[in-house]
C-alpha positions as CSV (number, residue, x, y, z in Angstrom):
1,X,-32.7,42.3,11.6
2,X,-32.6,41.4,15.5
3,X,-35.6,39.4,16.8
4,X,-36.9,40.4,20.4
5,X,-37.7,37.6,22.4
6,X,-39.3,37.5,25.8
7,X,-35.4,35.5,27.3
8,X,-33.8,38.5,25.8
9,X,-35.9,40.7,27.2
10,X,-35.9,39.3,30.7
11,X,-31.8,38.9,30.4
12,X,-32.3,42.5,29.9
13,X,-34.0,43.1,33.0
14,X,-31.9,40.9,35.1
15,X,-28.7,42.9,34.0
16,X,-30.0,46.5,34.9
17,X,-31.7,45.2,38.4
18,X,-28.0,43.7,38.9
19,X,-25.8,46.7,38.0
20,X,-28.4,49.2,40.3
21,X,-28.5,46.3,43.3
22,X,-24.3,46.7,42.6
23,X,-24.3,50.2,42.5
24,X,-26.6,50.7,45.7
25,X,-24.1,48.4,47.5
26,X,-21.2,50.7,47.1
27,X,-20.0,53.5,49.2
28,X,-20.6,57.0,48.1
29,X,-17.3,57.7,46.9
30,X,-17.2,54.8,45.2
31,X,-20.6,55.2,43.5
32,X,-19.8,58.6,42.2
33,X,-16.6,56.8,40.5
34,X,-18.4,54.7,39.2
35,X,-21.0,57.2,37.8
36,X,-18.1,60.0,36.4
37,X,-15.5,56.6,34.5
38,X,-12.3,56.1,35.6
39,X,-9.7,58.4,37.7
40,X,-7.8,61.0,36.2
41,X,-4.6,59.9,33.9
42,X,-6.3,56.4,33.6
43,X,-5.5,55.1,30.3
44,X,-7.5,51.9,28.7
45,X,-5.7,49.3,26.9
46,X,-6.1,48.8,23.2
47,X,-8.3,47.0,21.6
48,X,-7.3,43.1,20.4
49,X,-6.1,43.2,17.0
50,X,-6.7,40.1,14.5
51,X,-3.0,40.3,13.4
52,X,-1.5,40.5,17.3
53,X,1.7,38.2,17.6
54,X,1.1,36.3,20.8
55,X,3.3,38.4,23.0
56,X,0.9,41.7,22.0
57,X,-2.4,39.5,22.7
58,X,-0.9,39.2,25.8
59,X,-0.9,42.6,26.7
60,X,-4.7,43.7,25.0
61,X,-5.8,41.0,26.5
62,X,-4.4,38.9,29.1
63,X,-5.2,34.7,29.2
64,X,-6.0,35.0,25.2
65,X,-3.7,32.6,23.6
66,X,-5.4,32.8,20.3
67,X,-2.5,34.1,17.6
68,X,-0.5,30.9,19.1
69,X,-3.1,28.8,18.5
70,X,-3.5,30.3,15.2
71,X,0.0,30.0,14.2
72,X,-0.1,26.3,15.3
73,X,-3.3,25.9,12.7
74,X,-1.5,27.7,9.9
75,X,2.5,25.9,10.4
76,X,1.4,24.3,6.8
77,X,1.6,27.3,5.2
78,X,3.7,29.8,7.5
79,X,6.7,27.4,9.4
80,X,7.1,28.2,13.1
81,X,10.3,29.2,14.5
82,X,12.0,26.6,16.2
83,X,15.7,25.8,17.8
84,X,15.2,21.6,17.2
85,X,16.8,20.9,13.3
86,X,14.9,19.3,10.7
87,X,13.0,20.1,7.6
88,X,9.1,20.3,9.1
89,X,10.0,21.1,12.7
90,X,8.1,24.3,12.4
91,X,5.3,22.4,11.4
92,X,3.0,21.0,13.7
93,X,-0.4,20.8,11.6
94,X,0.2,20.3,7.5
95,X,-1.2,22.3,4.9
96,X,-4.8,21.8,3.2
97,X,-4.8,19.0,0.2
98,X,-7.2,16.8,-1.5
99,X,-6.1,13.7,-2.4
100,X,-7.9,11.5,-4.6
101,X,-11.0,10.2,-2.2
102,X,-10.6,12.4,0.9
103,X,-12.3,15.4,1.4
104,X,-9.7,19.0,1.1
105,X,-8.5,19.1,4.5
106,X,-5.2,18.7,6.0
107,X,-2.4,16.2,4.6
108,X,-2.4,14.3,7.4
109,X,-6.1,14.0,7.4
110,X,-6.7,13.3,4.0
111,X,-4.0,10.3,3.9
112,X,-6.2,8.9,6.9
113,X,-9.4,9.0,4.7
114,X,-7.8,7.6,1.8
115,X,-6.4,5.0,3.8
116,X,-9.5,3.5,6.0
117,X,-12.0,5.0,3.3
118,X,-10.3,3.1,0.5
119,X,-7.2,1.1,0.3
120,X,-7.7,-0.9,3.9
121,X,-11.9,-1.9,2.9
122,X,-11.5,-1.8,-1.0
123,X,-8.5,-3.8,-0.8
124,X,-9.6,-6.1,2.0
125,X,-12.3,-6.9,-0.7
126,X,-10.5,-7.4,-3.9
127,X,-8.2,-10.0,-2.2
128,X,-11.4,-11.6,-0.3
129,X,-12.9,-11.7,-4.3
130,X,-9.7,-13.2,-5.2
131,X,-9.5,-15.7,-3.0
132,X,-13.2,-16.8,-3.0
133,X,-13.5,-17.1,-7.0
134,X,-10.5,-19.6,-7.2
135,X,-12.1,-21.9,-4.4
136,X,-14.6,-21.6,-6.2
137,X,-13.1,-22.6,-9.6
138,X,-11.5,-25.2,-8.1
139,X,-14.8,-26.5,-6.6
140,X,-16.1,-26.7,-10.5
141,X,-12.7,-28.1,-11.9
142,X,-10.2,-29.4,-9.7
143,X,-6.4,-29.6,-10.9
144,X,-6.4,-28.8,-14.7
145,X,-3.7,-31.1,-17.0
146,X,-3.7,-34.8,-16.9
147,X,-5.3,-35.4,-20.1
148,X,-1.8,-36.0,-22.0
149,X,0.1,-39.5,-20.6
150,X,3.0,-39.2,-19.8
151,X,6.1,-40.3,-21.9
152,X,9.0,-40.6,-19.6
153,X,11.2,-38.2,-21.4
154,X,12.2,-35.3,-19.6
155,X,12.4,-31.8,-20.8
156,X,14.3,-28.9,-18.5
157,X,11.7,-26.2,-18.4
158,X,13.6,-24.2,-15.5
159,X,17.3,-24.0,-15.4
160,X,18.7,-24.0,-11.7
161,X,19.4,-20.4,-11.6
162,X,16.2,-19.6,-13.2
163,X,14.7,-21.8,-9.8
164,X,17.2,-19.6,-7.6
165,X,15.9,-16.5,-8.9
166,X,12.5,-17.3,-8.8
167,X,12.4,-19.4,-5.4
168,X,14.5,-15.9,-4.0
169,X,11.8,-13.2,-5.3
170,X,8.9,-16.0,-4.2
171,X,9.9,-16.2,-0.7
172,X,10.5,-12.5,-0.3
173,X,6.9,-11.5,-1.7
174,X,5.2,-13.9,0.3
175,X,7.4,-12.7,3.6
176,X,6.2,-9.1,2.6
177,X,2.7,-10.0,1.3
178,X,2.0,-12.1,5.1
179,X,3.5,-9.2,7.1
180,X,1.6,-6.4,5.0
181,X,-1.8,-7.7,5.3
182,X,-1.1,-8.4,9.4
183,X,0.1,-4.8,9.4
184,X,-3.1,-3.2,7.5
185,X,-5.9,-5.2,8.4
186,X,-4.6,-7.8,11.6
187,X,-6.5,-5.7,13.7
188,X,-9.7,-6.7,12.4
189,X,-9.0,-10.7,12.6
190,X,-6.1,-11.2,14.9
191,X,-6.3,-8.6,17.5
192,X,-9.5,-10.3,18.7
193,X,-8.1,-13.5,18.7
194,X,-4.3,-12.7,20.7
195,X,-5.1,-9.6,22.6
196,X,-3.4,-6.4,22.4
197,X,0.3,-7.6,23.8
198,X,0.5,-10.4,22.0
199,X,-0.5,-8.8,18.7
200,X,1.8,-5.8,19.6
201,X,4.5,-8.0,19.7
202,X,3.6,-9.7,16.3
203,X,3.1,-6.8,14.5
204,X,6.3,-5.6,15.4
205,X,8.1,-8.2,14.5
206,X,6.6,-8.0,11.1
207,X,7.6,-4.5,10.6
208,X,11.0,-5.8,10.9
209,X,10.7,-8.9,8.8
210,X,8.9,-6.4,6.2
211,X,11.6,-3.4,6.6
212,X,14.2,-6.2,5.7
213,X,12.9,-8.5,3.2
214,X,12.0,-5.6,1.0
215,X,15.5,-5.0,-0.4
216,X,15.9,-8.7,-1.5
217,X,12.7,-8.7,-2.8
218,X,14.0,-5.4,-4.7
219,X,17.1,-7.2,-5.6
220,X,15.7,-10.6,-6.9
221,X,13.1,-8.7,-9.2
222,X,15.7,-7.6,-11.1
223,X,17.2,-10.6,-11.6
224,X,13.4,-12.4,-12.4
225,X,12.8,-9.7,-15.1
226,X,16.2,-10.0,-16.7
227,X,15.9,-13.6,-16.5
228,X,12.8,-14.2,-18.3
229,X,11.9,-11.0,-20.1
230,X,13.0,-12.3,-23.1
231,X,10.3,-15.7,-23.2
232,X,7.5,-12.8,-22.3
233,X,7.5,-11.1,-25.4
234,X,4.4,-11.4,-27.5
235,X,4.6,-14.3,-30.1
236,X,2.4,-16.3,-32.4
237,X,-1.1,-17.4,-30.7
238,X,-1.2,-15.2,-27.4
239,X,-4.5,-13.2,-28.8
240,X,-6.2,-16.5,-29.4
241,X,-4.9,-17.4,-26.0
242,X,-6.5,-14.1,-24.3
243,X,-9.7,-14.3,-26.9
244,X,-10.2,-18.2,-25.0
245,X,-9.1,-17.5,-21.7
246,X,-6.4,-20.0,-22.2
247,X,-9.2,-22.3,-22.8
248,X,-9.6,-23.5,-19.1
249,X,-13.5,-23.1,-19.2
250,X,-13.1,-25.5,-22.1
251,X,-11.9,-29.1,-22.1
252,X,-8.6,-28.5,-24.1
253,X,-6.1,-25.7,-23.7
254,X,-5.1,-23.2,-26.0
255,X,-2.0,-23.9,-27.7
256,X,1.1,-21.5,-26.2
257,X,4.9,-20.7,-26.3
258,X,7.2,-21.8,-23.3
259,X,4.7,-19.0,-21.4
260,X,1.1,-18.6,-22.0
261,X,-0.7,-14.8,-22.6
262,X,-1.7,-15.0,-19.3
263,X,1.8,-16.0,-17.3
264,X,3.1,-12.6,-20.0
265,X,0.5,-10.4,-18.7
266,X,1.6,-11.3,-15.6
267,X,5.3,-10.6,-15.8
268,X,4.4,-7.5,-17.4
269,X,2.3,-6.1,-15.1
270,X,2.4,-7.8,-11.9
271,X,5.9,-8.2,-12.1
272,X,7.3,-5.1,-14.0
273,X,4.9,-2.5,-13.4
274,X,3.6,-3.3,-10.4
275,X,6.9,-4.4,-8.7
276,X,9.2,-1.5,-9.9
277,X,6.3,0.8,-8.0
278,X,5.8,-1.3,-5.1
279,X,9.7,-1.5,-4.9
280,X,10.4,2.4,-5.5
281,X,8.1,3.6,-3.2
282,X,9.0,1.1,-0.3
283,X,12.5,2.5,-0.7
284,X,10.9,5.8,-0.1
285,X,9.3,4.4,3.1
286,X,12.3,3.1,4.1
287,X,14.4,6.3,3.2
288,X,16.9,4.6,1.3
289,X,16.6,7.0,-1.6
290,X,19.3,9.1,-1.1
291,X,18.8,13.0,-1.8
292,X,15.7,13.1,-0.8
293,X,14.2,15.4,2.2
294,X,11.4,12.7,3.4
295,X,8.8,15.1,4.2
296,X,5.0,14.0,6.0
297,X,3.7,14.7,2.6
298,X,5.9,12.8,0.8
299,X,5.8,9.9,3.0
300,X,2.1,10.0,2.9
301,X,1.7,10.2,-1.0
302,X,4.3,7.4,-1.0
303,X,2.6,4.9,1.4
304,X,-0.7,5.4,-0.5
305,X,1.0,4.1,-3.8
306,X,2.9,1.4,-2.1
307,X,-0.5,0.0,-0.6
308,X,-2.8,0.3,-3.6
309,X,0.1,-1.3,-6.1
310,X,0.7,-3.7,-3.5
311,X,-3.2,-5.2,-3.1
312,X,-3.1,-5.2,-6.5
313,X,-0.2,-6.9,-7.1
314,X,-1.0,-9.6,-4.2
315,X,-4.1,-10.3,-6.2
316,X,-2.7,-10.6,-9.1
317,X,-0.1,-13.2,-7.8
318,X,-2.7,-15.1,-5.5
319,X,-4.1,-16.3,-9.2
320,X,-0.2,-17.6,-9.8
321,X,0.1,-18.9,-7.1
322,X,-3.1,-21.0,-7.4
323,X,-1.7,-22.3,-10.7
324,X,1.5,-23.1,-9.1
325,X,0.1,-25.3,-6.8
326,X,-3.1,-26.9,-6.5
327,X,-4.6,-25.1,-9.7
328,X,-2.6,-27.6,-12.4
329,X,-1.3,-31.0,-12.3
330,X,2.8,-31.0,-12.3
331,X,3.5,-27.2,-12.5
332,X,4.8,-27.3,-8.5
333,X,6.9,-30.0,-9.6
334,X,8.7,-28.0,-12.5
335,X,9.5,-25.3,-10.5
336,X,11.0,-27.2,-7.7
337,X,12.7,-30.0,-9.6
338,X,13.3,-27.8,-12.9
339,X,12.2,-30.7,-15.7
340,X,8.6,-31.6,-17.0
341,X,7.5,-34.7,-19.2
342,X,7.2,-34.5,-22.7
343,X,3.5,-34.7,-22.5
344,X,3.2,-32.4,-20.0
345,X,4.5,-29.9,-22.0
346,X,2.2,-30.9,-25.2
347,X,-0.5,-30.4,-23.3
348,X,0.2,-26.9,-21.6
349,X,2.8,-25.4,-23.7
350,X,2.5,-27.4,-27.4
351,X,4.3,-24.6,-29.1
352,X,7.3,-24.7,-27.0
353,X,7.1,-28.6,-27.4
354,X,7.0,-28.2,-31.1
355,X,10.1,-25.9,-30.7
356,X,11.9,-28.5,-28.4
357,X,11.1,-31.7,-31.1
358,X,12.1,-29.7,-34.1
359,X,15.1,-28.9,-32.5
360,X,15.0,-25.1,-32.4
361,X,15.4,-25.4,-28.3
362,X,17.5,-27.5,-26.5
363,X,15.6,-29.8,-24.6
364,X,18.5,-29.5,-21.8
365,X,19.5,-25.8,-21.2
366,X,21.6,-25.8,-18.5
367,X,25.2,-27.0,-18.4
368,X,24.8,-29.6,-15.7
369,X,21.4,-31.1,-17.3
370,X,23.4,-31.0,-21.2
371,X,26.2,-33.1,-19.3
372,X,23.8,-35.4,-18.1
373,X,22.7,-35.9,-21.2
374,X,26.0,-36.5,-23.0
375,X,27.0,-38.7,-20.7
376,X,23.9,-41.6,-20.5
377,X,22.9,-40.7,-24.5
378,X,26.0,-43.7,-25.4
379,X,23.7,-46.2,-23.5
380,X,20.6,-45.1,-24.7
């Protein structure tokens, strides 16, 4: 039902004293034109239809660029006809999805909200929580280890390939994880601080470094799952392990094997799960997979994986990392020399000492280290 109202009403008025003010303008011939309609053989144009191609709209009604428009809205769906080769040339806008946190509009869209609405402030978060609760833990504890004197006989805990693979994957995930979190969240800490050029120029050069480090990275996993998958299976005591946390809010640690529960849940899923994903869907982003058509859609669904797998897995590393380091007393020192001392590894890893004393492992593994042996054991 239409509702009168006193602007209608006077728009009314205004549009008849208009059209007779027109009309008692005009001639006489031209008034009586204008009173009988249009001259003889005079034939109106049709009316705009709502499934007009362009070219038609054109002729109903001239300067109405709608269907084109239209067609542009719709590519998703309908492809456009174009001379330029490629699979989504037609395409200018992309179909209607919902991905998991954006709202159903179109791909391109949604990938934006799942990105900035998720994966860049989630993310940023996780590895802020990350990073905050181990300064915090070392705050309460320091270094952990120390407790066992050492002994002054050496045991070879890392052969030097098992260094070389490691020291290889290491470098490459840290040259990725630097140049990833520049790339998704510099802008919020560095781009104040350089200024657009300079952090143009950065960022760029970390695309590069990222583009190309990711197929050693690829590369070296392999060899660091191969390597040490088979001192990651589940043995004897790794329940107790998880059950105690390893015992590190205690003051003794919880007997483990050569690697604890936690280092195994590690290499199963930070390093397994999490780096076969983050390494299958970076060769996606870097089109290396062959046979495949790289669409937007694809592209987009693959960039959202390799960031959410990624922040998790740089989370889950910052915690080895830690360890590595600052977190415990002589573990750096393994991993770059290859040997710990006796009592080191009683106190960290007293089943795998156990092992090593009863003789079921060698406490030299690698030829050069056995040779060593042989030779200065005569003297000893």
């Amino acid at each position: 039902m239409t509702h009168t109202t006193p602007r209608s009403i006077a728009r009314l008025w205004l549009t008849a004293a208009l059209s007779a003010v027109l009309l008692a303008a005009m001639p006489a011939g031209a008034q009586d034109a204008a009173t009988k309609g249009p001259p003889p053989g005079f034939v109106a144009p049709a009316e705009p239809q709502p499934g007009e191609t362009n070219a038609e709209r054109a002729k109903t009604q001239p300067g109405n660029n709608a269907p084109f428009w239209r067609a542009v809205r719709e590519s998703g769906d309908q492809k456009g006809i174009v001379s330029l080769p490629g699979a989504e040339m037609g395409v200018l806008v992309q179909s209607f999805v919902q991905y998991p946190g954006s709202k159903f509009t179109t791909a391109g869209e949604a990938w934006r909200q799942v990105r900035n609405n998720w994966l860049i402030p989630y993310g940023g978060a996780l590895l802020s929580i990350v990073v905050l609760a181990m300064a915090m833990f070392y705050w309460r504890k320091g270094s952990l280890g120390g407790h066992e004197p050492d002994t002054g006989r050496k045991i070879e805990r890392f052969t030097p390939f098992e260094r070389a693979a490691h020291w290889s994957n290491a470098i490459a995930f840290v040259a990725l994880a630097v140049s990833g979190i520049v790339l998704a969240f510099g802008k919020f800490f560095l781009l104040p601080v350089l200024g657009a050029t300079l952090f143009g120029w950065l960022s760029f050069a970390l695309k590069n470094l990222h583009n190309f480090m990711g197929p050693l990275f690829a590369v070296s996993l392999i060899v660091v799952v191969f390597t040490f998958i088979k001192d990651n299976m589940p043995a004897k005591g790794d329940l107790t392990w998880l059950k105690r946390a390893g015992g590190m809010l205690g003051k003794e640690e919880v007997p483990s094997h050569r690697f604890n529960a936690g280092e195994k849940m590690l290499f199963w899923v930070g390093v397994l799960v999490l780096g076969l994903v983050v390494v299958g869907s970076g060769l996606v982003l870097n089109q290396l997979v062959p046979g495949m058509a790289y669409l937007r859609s694809e592209m987009q669904i693959a960039h959202m994986i390799h960031s959410a797998a990624s922040l998790l897995m740089m989370a889950m590393f910052l915690g080895h990392i830690y360890m590595g380091t600052i977190g415990m007393k002589g573990a750096y020192a393994a991993m770059r020399t290859g040997y710990v001392d006796e009592g080191w590894a009683k106190e960290h890893h007293k089943y795998w000492a156990d092992d090593i004393r009863a003789g079921r492992i060698p406490a030299q593994r690698s030829a050069a280290a056995a040779a060593t042996l042989g030779q200065a054991s005569p003297q000893t």
